[in-house]
N, C-alpha and C positions, 0 to 999 in steps of 0.2 A: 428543496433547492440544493440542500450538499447531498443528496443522493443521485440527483440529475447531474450535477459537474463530476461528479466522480464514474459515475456510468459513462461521461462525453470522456472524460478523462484516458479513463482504461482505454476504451472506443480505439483513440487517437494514439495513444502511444505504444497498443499490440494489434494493430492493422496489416504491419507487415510483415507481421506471420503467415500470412497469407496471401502473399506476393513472393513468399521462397522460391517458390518453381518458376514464376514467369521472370523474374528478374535473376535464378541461375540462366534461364534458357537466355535472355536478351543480352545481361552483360558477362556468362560464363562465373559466376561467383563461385569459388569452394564455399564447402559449409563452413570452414574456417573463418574466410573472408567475411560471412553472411552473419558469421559470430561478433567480430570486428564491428560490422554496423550496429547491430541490435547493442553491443556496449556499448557504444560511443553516445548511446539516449542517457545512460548511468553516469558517464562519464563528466555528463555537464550537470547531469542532476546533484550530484554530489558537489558541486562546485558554488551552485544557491541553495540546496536545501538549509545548511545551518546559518548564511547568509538570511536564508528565507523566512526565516523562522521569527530573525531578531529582526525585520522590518515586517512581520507580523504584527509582533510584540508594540514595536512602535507605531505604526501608520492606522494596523488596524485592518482585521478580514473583510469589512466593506471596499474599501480602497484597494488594496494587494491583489486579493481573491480574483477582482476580475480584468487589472490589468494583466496579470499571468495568465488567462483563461485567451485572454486577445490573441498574447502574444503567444503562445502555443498553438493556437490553429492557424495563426498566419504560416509556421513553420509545416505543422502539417500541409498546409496546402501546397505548400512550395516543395513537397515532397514530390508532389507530380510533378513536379518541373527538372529533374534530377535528372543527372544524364552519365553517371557516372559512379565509383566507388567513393573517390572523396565528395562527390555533390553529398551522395548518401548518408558519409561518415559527419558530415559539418551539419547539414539539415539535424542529422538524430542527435547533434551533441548538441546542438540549439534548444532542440525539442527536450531537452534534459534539462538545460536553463530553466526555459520559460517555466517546466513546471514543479521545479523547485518548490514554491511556498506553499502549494496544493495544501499537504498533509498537515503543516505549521496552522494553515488559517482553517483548516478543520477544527484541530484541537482547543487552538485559539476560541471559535466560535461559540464550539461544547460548552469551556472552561466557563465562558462570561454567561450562559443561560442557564444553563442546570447546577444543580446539585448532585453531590456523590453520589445518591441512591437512583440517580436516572441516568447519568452518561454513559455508563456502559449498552445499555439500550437504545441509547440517540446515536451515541457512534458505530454499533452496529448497523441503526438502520441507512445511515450513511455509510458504511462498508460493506454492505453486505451488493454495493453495486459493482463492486469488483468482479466477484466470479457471475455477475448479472451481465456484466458487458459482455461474457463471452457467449452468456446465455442469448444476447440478443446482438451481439458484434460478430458472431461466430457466422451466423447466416447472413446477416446483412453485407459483412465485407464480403465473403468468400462469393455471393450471388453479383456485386459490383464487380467483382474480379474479375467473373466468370462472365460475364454479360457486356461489359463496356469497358475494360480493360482495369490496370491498378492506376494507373496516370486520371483516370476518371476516379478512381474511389475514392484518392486522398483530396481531389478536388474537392466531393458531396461531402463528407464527413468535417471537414475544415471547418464548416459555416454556422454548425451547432453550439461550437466555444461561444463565439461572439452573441449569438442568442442569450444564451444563458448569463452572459458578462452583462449586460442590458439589465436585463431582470432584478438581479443581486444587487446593482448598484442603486437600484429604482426601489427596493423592498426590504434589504435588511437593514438593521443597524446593530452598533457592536457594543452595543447592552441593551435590555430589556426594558430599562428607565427613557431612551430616548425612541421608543417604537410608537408610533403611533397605534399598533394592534394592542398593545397592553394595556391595560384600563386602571383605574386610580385601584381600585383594588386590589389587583394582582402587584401594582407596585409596591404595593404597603407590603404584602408577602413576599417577595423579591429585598424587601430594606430591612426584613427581622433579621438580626443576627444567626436566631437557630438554624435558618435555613443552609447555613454550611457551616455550622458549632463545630463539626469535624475538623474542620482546617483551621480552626482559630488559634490553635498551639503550633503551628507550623511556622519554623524557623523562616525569615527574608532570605532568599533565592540568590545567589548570583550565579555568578561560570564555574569559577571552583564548586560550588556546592553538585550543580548540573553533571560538570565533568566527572565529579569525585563519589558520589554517594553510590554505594555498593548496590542497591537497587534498580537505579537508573545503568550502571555498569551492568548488570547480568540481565538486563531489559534487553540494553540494547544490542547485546551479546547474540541472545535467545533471537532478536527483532531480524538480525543478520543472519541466520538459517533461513527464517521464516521468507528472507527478500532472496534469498537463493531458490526455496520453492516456488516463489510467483513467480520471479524473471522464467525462471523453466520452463513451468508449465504456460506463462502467456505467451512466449515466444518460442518454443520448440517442441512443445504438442502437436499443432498440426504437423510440423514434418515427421512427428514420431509416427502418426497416423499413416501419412502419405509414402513414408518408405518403409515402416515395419507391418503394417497389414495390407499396404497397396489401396488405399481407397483414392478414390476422384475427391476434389479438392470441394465440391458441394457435398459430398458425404462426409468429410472431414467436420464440417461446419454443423451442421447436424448432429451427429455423433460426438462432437466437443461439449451438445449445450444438456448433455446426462451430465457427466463429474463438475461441470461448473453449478447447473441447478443443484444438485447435492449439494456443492461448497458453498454454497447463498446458505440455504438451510440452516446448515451446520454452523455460519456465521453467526448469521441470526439468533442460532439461541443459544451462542455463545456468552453476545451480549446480554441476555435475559437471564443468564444463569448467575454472570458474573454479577449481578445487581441485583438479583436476589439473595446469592449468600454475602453481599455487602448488605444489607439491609438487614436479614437474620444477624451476622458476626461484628460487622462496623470492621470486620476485618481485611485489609488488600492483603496479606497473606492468603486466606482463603478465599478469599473473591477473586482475584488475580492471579496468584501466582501458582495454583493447583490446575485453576484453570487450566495455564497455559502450561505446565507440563506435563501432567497429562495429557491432552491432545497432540502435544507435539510428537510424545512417546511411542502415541499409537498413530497417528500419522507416519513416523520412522517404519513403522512394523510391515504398515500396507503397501509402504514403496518396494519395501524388500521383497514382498512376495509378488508387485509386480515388475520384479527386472526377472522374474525366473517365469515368467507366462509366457508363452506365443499365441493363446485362445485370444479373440476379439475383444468373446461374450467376459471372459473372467479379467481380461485389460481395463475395460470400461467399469468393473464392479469394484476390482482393487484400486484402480484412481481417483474413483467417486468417493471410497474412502480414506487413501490416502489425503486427497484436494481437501474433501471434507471436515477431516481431524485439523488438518494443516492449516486451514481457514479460521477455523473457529474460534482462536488464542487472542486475534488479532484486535476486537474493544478491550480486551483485559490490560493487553500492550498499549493503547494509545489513554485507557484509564490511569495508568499507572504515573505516565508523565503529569499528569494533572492530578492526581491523588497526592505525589510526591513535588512536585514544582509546580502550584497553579500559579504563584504570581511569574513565571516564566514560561507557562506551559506551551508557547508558541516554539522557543527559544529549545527547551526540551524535547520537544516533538522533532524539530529541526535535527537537532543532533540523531536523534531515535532513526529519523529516516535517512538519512548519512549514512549508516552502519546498511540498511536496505538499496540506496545506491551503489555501494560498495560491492555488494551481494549482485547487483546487477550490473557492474562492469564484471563482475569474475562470473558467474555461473555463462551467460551466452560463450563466449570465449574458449573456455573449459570443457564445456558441453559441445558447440563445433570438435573439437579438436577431437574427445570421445570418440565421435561421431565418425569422421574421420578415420581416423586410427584402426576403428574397431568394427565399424561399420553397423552397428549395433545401440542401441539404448541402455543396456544391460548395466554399462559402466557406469552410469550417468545417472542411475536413479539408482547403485549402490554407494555412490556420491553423498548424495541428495540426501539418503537416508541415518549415513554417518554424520555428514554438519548439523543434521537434526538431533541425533541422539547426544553430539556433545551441548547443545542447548539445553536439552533435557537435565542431564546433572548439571550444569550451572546454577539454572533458575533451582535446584534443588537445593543448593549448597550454598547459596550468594543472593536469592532474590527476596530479603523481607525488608517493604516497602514499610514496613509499622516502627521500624527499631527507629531510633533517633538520632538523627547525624547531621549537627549541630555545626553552623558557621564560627568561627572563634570570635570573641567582643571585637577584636580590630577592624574582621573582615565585616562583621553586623556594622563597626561604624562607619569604613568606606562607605560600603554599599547606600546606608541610608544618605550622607553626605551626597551621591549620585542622585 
């Protein structure tokens, strides 16, 4: 189920990437302008993600998860209904609201079912529908576009949210103890303590500790490159396609779903890697935080060699592993808010994806203007490759999740008094 909302997820808020040319040709948009829209989705995101997080925390992923899910495809749909730059700019800032608590009731979800030595692998298998959307959003929109215009596509895709908000509210619950699918047994293994013995020395959570803790700070640091390479690549791939090698917008779609199936991949055993050396070391240092700079590092490497390509074939090879390295970090990231703040991990995630809103009002904007300017890609992915590389020496210098940083007795007695 959180692989399905996040695959509708992506779907719906990088659709109109693939409406660049008919909505230049219909309303005259500069790539600037078209930068403008594609932020204004960030723009609102950033406005409930850490909102979103802390009525995660409270209400709880069954409730949240699929009011937001509603209320996002109502705005997609009303995208067809657009007639304008501002219709466009208000719909995309809406479409940023609504999907606000997404990532929060992810983490959320993880936190309350699993144990440390499995969620880097459950939230992989739930993120890994990221670069799947494009693997499968890539042709499906671009074929809508191309077939029955964009005013139809945001209409069909719209209707998928609300399916899936049905379902979620009909089947999960937000622990393990009140599921019907869990049986007397597995509860009893759900209420040992050892099953999360790891956490049991972890200081009570509040905002200061969240805001302040040197690990959660170089997370979300590293998290804000990584939301500069998504917005990019989910949003200005295909026009990179369509004006630097000249493809038709059904070959674009095609030829996107190489470097996104690679980024799945690469995801995927991100997660499986990160949860196996927590399992060897008991350590998020080495499970987490090697992880992800390492990949990030060589992710940097592959951007750089593809801003100096004009070949197709070596475009597609260098992006596959660029997307791919880039991708990969990303359960280590969302492990870490819960490694380090479970009893807030909703509230943590929120902040975490703040920093990747952030990432996506600046990177469209920036990248139009590139574009623009230069007429070219070249600048734009030695961009890319630099906000990655200063992530890299952070997480090297600032990111150990094991050291212990400690709420003061005053703030432990607030808090519990809460």
């Amino acid at each position: 189920m959180i692989f399905f909302i996040t695959l509708i997820n992506f779907i719906d808020r990088s659709a109109i990437s693939f409406v660049i040319g008919p909505l230049k040709e219909e309303f005259h948009f500069t790539d600037f302008e078209f930068g403008l829209i594609l932020s204004a989705f960030a723009a609102g995101y950033i406005l409930l993600t850490v909102l979103g997080g802390w009525l995660v925390d409270k209400w709880g992923a069954r409730f949240m998860w699929p009011v937001a899910a509603v209320a996002w495809s109502l705005c997609v749909g009303l995208l067809g209904l657009a007639t304008g730059f501002w219709g466009f700019i208000v719909l995309r800032f809406l479409l940023g609201v609504a999907e606000g608590p997404h990532f929060p009731a992810m983490t959320r979800s993880i936190s309350n079912w699993l144990s440390p030595k499995e969620r880097a692998r459950a939230l992989s298998l739930g993120l890994v529908a990221i670069p799947l959307s494009s693997v499968v959003g890539a042709p499906i929109t671009s074929y809508l576009v191309a077939d029955f215009g964009w005013r139809a596509m945001f209409f069909i895709i719209s209707a998928t949210g609300v399916v899936w908000a049905v379902l979620w509210y009909a089947f999960f619950t937000d622990s393990p103890e009140e599921s019907r699918y869990v049986n007397e047994a597995e509860k009893k293994i759900i209420s040992t303590p050892s099953l999360f013995k790891s956490e049991q020395k972890k200081t009570l959570v509040d905002w200061k500790y969240i805001l302040t803790h040197p690990a959660l700070i170089a997370n979300n640091i590293a998290y804000f490159a990584f939301g500069y390479m998504l917005f990019f690549a989910t949003l200005w791939l295909p026009g990179y396609f369509l004006s630097q090698h000249g493809l038709n917008l059904k070959s674009v779609g095609w030829y996107l779903t190489i470097p996104w199936l690679v980024g799945a991949i690469f995801l995927k055993a991100g997660g499986i890697l990160s949860d196996y050396l927590y399992k060897k070391t008991g350590k998020s240092r080495t499970a987490r935080s090697h992880v992800i700079w390492i990949s990030q590092l060589l992710a940097a490497i592959f951007f750089v060699f593809l801003s100096f390509t004009n070949s197709l074939g070596l475009s597609i090879f260098f992006l596959s592993l660029a997307l791919g390295f880039g991708l990969m970090p990303q359960p280590a990231f969302f492990s870490i808010n819960i490694d380090v703040a479970k009893e807030r991990a909703g509230s943590a995630q929120g902040i975490t994806s703040s920093c990747l809103s952030l990432a996506g009002i600046i990177a469209p904007m920036v990248t139009g203007w590139l574009v623009d300017k230069t007429q070219s890609y070249q600048a734009a992915f030695l961009l890319l490759a630099a906000l990655t590389g200063i992530a890299v020496i952070t997480v090297v210098l600032f990111h150990h999740p094991d050291r212990a940083w400690k709420c003061s007795p005053s703030k432990k007695k607030a808090f519990s008094n809460v």
